[in-house]
C-alpha positions in Angstrom: -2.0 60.4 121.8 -4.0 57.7 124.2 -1.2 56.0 126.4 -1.8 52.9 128.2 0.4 50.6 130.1 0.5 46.3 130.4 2.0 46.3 134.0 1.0 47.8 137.1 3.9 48.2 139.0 5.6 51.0 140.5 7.0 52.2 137.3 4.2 52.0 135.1 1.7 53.5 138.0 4.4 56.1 138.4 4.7 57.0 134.6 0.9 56.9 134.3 -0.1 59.3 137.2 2.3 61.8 136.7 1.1 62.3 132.9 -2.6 62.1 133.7 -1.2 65.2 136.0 0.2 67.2 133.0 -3.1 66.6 130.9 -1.9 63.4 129.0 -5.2 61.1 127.8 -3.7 57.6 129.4 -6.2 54.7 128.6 -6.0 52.5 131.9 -3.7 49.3 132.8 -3.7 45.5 132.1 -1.8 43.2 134.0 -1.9 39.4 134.9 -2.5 40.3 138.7 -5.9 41.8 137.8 -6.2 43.6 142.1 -2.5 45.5 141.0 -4.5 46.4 137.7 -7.4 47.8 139.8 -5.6 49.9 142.0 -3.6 51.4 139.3 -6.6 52.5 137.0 -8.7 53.4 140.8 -5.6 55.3 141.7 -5.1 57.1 138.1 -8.6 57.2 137.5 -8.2 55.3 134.2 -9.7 52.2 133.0 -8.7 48.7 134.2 -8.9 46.5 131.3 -10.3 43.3 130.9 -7.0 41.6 128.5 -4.3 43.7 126.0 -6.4 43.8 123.2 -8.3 46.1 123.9 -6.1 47.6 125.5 -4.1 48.0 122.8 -6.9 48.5 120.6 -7.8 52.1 122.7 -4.3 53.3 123.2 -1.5 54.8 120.3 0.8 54.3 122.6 1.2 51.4 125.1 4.4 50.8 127.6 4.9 47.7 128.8 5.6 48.1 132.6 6.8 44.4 133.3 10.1 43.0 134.7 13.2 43.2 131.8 12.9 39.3 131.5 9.2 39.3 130.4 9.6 42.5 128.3 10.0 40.4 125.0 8.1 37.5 125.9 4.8 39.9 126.3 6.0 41.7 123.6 5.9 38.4 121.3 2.5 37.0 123.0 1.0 41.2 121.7 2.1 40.2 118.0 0.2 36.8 118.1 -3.1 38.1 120.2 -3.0 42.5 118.5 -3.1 44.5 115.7 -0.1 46.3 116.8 0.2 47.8 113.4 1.6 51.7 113.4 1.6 51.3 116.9 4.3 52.7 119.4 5.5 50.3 122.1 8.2 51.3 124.8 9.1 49.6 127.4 10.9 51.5 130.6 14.0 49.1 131.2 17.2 50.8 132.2 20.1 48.2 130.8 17.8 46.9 127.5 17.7 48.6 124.5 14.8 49.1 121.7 16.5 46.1 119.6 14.0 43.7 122.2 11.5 45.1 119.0 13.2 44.5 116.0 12.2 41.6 113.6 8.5 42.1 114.0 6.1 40.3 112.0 3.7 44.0 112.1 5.0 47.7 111.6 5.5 49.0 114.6 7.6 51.4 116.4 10.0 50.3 119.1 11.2 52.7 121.7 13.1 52.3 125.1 11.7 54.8 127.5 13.7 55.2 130.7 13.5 57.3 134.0 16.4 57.7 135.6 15.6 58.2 139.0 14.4 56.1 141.9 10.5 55.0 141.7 10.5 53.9 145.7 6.7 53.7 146.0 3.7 53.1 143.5 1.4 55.6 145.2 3.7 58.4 146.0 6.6 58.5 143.8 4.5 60.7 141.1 4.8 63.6 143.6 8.9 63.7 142.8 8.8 62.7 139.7 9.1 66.3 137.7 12.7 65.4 138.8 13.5 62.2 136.8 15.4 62.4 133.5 14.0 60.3 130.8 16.3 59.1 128.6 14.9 57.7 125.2 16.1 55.5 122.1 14.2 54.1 119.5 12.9 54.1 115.7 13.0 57.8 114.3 9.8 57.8 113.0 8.0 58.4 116.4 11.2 59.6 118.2 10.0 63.0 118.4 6.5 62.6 119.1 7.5 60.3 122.3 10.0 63.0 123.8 6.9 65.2 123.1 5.1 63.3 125.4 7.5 64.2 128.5 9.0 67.6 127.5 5.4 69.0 127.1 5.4 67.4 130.9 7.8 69.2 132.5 10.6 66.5 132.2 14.0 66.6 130.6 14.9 64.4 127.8 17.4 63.0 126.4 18.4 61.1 123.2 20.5 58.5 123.1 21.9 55.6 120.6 20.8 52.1 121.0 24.4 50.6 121.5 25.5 52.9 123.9 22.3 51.6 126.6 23.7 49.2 128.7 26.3 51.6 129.3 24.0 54.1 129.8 22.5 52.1 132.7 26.0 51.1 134.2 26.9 55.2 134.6 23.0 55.4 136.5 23.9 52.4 138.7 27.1 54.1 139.8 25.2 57.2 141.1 22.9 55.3 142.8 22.7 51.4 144.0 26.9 51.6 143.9 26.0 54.6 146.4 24.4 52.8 149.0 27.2 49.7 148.8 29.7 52.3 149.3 26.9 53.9 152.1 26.8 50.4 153.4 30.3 49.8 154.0 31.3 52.8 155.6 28.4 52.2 158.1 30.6 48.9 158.5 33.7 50.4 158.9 32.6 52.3 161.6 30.8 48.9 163.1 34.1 48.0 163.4 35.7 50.8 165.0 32.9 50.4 167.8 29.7 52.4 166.5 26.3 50.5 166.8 24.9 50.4 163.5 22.7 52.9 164.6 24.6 55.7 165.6 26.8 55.2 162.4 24.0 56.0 160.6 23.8 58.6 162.2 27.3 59.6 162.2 27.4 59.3 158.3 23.6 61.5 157.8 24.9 65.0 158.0 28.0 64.4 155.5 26.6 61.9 153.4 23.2 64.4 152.3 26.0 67.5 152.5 27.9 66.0 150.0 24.4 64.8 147.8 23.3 68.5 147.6 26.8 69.9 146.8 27.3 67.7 144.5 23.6 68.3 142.7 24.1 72.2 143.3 27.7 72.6 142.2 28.6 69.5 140.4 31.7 66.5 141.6 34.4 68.6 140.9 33.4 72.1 143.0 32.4 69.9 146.0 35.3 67.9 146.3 37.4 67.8 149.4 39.4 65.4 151.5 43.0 63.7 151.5 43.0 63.3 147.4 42.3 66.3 146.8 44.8 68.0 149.4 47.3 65.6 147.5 47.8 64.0 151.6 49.9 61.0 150.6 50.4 60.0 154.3 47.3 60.3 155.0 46.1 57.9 152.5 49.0 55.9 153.4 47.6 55.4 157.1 44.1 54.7 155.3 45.7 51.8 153.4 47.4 50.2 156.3 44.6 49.6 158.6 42.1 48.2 155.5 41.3 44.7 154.9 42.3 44.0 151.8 39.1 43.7 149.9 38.6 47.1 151.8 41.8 48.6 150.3 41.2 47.6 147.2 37.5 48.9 146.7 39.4 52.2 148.3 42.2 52.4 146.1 39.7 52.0 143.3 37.6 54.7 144.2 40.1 57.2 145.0 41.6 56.6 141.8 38.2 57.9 140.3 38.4 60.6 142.8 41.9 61.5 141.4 40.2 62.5 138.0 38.2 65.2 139.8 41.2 66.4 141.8 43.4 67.0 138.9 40.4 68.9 136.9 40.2 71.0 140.3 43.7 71.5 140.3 45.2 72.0 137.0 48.8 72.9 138.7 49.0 70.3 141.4 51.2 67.3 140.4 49.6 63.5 142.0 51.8 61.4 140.2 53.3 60.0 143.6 49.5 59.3 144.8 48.4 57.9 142.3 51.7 55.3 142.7 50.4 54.3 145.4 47.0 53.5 144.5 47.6 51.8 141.8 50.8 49.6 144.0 51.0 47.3 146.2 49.8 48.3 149.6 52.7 49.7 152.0 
């Protein structure tokens, strides 16, 4: 199948490199910034095109690589200007589902295609990206023939229902933008215990990536340690008395979580009194 892409962002540049890569026929780009459009078909060595429909005219498949609020209004503006007919259109937002599709006035087939991992950079990310995990939702006519598209690439993939995306997204956002709030304010904590900003980066480097590749290698549970886990009520305790109390509260929360893992670590170990006193008032 031909694959082309409306948007030349990082996603979409992304997407389109690493497939050209693995031996995937991708058309070219179109996008309203026609420079951005330029250096993603120079860069993929794919066709820049002069406006969608041809684009969509040359390609079986076209994603549109645009910001989540202009997926449906380019999606509306293709059904008055294309044949989209039999065609299969995905976009790559995280949080919208293939429902942005539905009610078209020509038979097409809607899918959401998303990557979960971090597209950084529009000319380098490719390199990395045989570790993304696509996750995919749509009609089931096609629904095989786009998973085909990154399995036969290298890349994992998995299915998932249409009501369940925003969801989905929410669970990707807590291993990775919550990560760096909760990266953030420990490099304030330690601001305020008298570390320049710079050496509590530093401070923070060695544990924080530690922690990232035990977690990766062994999973949350194996690599858990610290005072919920030992069950250290005084310890926690202490922790909750010198917190501000937004601080304490975005701590209590957390640790809570953390509790899960501890008790699937330790079957036999008894933190009813811990979690008391997460879930209390602070004393």
């Amino acid at each position: 199948m031909k694959i082309g892409f409306i948007g030349a962002g990082r996603v979409g540049t992304t997407i389109a490199k690493y497939l050209k890569e693995h031996g995937k026929s991708v058309t070219g780009f179109y996008s309203r910034n026609k420079e951005h459009a330029l250096e993603s078909a120079s860069f993929t060595d794919t066709l820049c095109f002069p406006d969608t429909k041809t684009l969509v005219k040359e390609s079986d498949v076209v994603f549109l690589t645009v910001s989540d609020g202009a997926i449906e209004s380019v999606f509306r503006e293709l059904l008055s200007t294309c044949d989209l007919t039999e065609k299969i259109i995905c976009h790559t937002s995280g949080s919208m589902a293939s429902t942005v599709f539905a009610g078209a006035s020509q038979k097409v087939y809607g899918y959401s295609v998303h990557p979960n991992f971090a597209v950084s950079d529009k000319l380098t990310t490719y390199q990395t990206f045989h570790n993304a995990f696509i996750t995919i939702e749509g009609s089931p006519e096609h629904l095989n023939d786009v998973k085909e598209i990154f399995t036969s690439s290298g890349l994992s993939v998995a299915t998932i229902s249409p009501d369940v995306k925003a969801k989905y997204h929410a669970a990707s956002v807590y291993a990775s933008n919550l990560i760096c709030g909760v990266f953030g304010a420990s490099i304030r904590l330690l601001t305020e215990c008298g570390f320049s900003e710079e050496d509590a980066e530093k401070a923070l480097h060695g544990l924080f990536l530690a922690n990232a590749e035990g977690i990766a290698a062994n999973g949350p549970v194996a690599q858990l340690t610290g005072p919920v886990e030992r069950n250290d009520i005084s310890t926690v305790r202490r922790h909750l008395n010198v917190l501000s109390e937004d601080d304490a509260k975005t701590y209590r929360r957390l640790q809570l979580e953390v509790v899960r893992l501890a008790q699937k670590k330790h079957l036999d170990r008894d933190y009813t009194e811990l979690v008391n006193l997460l879930e209390g008032d602070r004393t």
